[in-house]
C-alpha positions as CSV (number, residue, x, y, z in Angstrom):
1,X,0.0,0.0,0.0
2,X,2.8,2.5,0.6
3,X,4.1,2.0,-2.5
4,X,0.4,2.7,-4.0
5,X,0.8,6.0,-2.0
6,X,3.9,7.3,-3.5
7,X,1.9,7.2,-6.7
8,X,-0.7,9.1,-5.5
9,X,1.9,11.7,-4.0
10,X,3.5,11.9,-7.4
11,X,0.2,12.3,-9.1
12,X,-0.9,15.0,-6.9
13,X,2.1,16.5,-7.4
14,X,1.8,16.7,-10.7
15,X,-1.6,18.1,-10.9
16,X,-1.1,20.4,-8.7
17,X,2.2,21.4,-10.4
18,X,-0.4,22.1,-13.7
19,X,-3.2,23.3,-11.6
20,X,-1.2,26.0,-9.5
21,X,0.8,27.5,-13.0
22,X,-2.1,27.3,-15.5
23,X,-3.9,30.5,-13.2
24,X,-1.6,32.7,-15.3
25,X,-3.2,31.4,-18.7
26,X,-5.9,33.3,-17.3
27,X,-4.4,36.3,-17.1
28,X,-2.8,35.7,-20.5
29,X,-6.2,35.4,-21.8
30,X,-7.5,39.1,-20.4
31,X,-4.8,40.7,-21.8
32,X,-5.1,39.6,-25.3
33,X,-8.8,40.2,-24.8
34,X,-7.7,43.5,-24.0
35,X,-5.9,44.2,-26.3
36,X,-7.5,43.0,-29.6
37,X,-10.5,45.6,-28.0
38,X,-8.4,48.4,-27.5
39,X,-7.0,47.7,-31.0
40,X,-10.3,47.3,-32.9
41,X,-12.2,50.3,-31.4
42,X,-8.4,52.7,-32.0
43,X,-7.6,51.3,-35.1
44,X,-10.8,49.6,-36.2
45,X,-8.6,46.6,-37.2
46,X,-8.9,43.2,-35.3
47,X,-7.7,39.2,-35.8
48,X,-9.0,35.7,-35.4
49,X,-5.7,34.6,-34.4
50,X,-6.3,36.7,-31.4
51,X,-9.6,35.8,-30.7
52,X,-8.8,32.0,-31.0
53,X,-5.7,32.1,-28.5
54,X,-8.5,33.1,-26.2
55,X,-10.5,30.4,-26.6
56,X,-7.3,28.3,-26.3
57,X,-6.3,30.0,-23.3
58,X,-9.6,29.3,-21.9
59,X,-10.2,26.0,-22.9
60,X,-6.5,24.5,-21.4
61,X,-7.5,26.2,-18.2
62,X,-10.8,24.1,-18.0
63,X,-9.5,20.6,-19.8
64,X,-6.0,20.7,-17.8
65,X,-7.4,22.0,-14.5
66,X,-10.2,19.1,-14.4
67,X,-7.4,16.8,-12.4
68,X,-6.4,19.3,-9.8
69,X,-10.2,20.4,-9.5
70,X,-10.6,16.6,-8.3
71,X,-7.6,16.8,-6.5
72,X,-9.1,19.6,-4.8
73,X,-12.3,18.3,-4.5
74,X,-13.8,20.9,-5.9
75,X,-15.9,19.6,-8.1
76,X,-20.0,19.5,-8.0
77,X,-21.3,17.6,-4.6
78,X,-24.7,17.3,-3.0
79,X,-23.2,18.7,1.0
80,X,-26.3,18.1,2.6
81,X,-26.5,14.8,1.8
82,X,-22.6,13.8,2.0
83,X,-22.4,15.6,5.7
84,X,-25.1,13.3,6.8
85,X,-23.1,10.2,5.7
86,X,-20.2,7.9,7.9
87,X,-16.9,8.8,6.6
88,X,-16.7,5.1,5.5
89,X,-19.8,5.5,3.4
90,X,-18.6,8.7,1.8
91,X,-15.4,6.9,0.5
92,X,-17.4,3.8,-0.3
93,X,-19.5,6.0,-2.7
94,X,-16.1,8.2,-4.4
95,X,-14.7,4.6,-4.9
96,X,-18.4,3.2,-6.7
97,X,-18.4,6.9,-8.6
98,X,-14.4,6.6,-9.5
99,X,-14.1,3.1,-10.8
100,X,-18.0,2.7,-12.3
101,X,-18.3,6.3,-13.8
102,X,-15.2,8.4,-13.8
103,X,-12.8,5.9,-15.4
104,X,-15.3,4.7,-18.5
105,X,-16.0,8.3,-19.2
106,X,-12.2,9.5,-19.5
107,X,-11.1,6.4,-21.1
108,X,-14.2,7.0,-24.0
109,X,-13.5,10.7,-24.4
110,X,-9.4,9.8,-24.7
111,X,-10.3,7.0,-27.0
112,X,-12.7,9.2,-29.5
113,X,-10.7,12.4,-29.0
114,X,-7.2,11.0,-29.9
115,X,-7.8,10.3,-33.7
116,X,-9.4,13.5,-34.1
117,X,-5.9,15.0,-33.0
118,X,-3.7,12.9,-35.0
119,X,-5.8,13.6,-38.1
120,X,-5.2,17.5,-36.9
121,X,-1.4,17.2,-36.8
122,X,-1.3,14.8,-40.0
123,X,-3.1,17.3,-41.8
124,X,-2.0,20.7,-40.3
125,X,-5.8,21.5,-40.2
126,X,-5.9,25.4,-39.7
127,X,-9.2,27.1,-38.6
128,X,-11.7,28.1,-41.0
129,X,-11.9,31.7,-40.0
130,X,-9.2,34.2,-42.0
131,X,-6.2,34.5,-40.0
132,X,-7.1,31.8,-37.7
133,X,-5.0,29.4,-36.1
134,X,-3.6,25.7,-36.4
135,X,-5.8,23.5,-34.9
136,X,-3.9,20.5,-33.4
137,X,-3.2,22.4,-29.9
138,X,-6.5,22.8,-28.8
139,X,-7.4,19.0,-30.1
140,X,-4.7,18.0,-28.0
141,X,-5.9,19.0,-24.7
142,X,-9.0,16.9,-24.9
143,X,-7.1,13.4,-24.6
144,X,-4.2,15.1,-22.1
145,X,-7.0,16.8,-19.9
146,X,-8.8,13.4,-19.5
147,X,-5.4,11.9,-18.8
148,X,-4.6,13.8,-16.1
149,X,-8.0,13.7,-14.9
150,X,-8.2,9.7,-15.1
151,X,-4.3,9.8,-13.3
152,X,-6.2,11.8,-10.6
153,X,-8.7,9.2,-10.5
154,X,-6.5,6.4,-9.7
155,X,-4.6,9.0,-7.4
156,X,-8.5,9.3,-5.6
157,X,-9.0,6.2,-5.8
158,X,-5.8,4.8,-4.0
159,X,-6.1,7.4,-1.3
160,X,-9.8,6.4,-0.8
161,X,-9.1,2.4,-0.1
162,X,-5.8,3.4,2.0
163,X,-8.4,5.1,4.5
164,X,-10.7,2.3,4.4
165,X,-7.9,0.1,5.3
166,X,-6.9,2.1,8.3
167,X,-3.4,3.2,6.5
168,X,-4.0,6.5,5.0
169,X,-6.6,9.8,6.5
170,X,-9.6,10.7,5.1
171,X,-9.1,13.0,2.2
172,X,-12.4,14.2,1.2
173,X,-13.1,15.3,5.4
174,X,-9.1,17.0,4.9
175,X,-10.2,19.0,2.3
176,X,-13.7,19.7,3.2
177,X,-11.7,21.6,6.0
178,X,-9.7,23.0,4.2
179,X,-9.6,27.0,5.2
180,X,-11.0,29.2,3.5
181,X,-8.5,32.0,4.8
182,X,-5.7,29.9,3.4
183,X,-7.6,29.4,0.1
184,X,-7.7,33.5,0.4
185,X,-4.5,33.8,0.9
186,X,-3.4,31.5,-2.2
187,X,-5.5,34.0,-4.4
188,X,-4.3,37.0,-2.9
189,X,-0.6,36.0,-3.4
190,X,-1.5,35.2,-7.6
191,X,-3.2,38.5,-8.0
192,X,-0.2,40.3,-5.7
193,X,2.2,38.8,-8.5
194,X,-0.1,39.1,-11.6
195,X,-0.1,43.1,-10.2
196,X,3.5,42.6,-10.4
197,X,3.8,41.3,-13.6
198,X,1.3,43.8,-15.9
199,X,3.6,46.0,-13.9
């Protein structure tokens, strides 16, 4: 089991590595936004390249951020139900919910989204729109955001049987408790340096 735990460690780490850095492509995102506006209502001139990086932007932040979101455990859960339930139950359920739902689904959506991306880069597909941009990146992060969701999974899933085993805590009640002032204080340091940076 420890072994199984130094996976999860590494997993964690590594989508939490992604989950803590791609904050900024935010930020990237609101300043090209900003920009292409300033630019089309000064010089009445705009670009799909610029508009499509946005939806890039936006759409890594979502696809690569689903692993630490479940790391996190901030995903969609029904609290007044789960509060009501034995620890033991509540990681009985994640465990049903990880290996029954969670693992089909990101193993489908890597299976059907992978040929769509190597047709992409075989082809060198370029977006329809005048200007626009290649369209293998943004194919791409279908099949790695589902990977690093279905690595958090197995991550989830170890930690889940290690508790029920009596060799590991209880990672959904250590998050649920989680701080919020330390949650604040996270954000507050990424705006601080994001100040810094447009700076």
């Amino acid at each position: 089991m420890q072994g199984l735990l130094s996976v999860s460690r590494t997993v964690d780490g590594i989508n939490t590595l992604i989950g803590r850095n791609i904050i900024w492509l935010i930020l990237a995102a609101v300043i090209i936004s900003a920009g292409n506006a300033i630019v089309r209502k000064v010089f009445n001139n705009s670009s799909n390249a610029l508009l499509e990086i946005q939806w890039y932007l936006f759409a890594a932040v979502f696809t690569l951020g689903a692993g630490y979101a479940f790391l996190k455990n901030a995903h969609v859960r029904i609290d007044f139900i789960s509060n009501h339930l034995s620890a033991r139950t509540r990681n009985w359920i994640d465990i049903v919910g990880i290996v029954v739902f969670l693992f089909p689904l990101c193993y489908m959506l890597i299976d059907l989204s992978w040929p769509t991306f190597v047709n992409a880069w075989n082809s060198g597909e370029m977006s329809q729109n005048s200007g626009g941009l290649i369209r293998w990146p943004v194919f791409l992060m279908i099949p790695a955001g589902f990977a690093l969701l279905l690595l958090q999974g197995v991550s989830e899933l170890i930690k889940r049987v290690a508790f029920l085993r009596g060799q590991g805590p209880d990672a959904i009640s250590h998050i649920e408790t989680e701080s919020t002032d330390e949650i604040g204080h996270e954000i507050e340091e990424h705006a601080a340096h994001a100040a810094e940076e447009i700076r």
